[in-house]
Structure formats: C-alpha cells, structure tokens
N, C-alpha and C positions, 0 to 999 in steps of 0.2 A: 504494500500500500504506500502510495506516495503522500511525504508529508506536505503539508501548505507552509510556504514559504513566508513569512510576516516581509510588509514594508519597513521601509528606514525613511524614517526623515532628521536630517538635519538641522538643530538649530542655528541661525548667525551665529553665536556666542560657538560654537563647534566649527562648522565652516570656515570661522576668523580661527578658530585655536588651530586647526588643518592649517592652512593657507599660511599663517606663520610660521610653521613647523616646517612647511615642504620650502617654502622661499628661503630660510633659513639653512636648509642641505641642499638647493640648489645653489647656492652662495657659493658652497666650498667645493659640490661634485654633481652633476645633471644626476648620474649614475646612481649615488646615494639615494639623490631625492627620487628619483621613476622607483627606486627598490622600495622607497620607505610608500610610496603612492600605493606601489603593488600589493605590500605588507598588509595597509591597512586596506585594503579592497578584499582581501583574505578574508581578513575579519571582519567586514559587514555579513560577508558570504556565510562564516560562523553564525557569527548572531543570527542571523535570518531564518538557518534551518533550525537552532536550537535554542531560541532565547531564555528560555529559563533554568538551562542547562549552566549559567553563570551567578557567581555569589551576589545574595544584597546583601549593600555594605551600607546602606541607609535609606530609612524607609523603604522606597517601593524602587530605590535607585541600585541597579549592576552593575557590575565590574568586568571588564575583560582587559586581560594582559594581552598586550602586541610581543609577538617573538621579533625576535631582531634589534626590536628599538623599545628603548626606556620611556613608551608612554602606554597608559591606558586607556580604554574607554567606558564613559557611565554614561548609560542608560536607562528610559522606563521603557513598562510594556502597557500601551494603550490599545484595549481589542485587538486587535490582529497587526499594530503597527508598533513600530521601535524606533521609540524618540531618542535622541542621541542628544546628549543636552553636552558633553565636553569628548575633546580628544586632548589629554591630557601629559605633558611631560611628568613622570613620574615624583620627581627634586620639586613641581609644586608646593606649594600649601597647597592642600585640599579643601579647605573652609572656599577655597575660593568657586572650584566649581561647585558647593553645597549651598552656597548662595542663588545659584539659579535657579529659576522656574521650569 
C-alpha cells in the first residue's frame, strides 16, 4: 500500500534562514552550497513520507537533523501539510526559532 505523501510549506522566517545559509556556502564553494541544496531537498523528501516519525522537542514543534551539515529543521504537522517554521544552524540559540509562529 502506498503511503500519502504530506505537503511542505515554507515559512519567510525559513526560506530567509535557507537562502542565508546556501549564499553563505556559495560565498566560499558553488559545490558546497548545490551539496548543502541537495542535502536538504533529502530531507523535505524524509519529512514528507514520515512526519511523525521525528522527535517533538516543543509543543506540537519537530526536529530533524540534516547529515552532512550542522543544521536542523523544526516543524509542525497541520492535517496533511508540514509547516516548516526554521532551517536552523545548529551553534543557534534556539529561543530564537521558538519565538515563531
């Protein structure tokens, strides 16, 4: 039986956290940054087939470690979609993405 794949949506506050993280390893190597792009394309892919298959680490919000690179991502599960509220460098404060909505 095939399972149903949940949506991703990203927030700005996510999207901005991506988009500074990837220009940032473009800066030093294209090569980096397309690997760290890939990485995390992996892990929507993750999330998607198995969202709850990942730990809360507050309230209704999850955790997923990226291999290769020192960030994670937190998300909720709304119905059948996967909000993606941070893509997070690890060395963070965390208060910071627990602030968001």
């Amino acid at each position: 039986m095939k399972r149903k794949l949940f949506d991703i949506e990203l927030s700005e506050e996510a999207i901005e956290d991506f988009d500074n993280s990837y220009n940032f390893y473009y800066e030093d190597s294209f090569k980096v940054a397309e690997t760290f792009f890939k990485q995390i394309d992996i892990c929507f892919d993750a999330i998607k087939q198995n969202p709850t298959s990942f730990p809360i680490v507050h309230k209704d919000v999850r955790k997923y470690v990226v291999k290769k690179f020192p960030f994670l991502i937190y998300y909720r599960i709304a119905n059948s979609v996967v909000q993606v509220i941070a893509i997070f460098h690890s060395s963070r404060n965390p208060e910071i993405w627990n602030e968001r909505k």
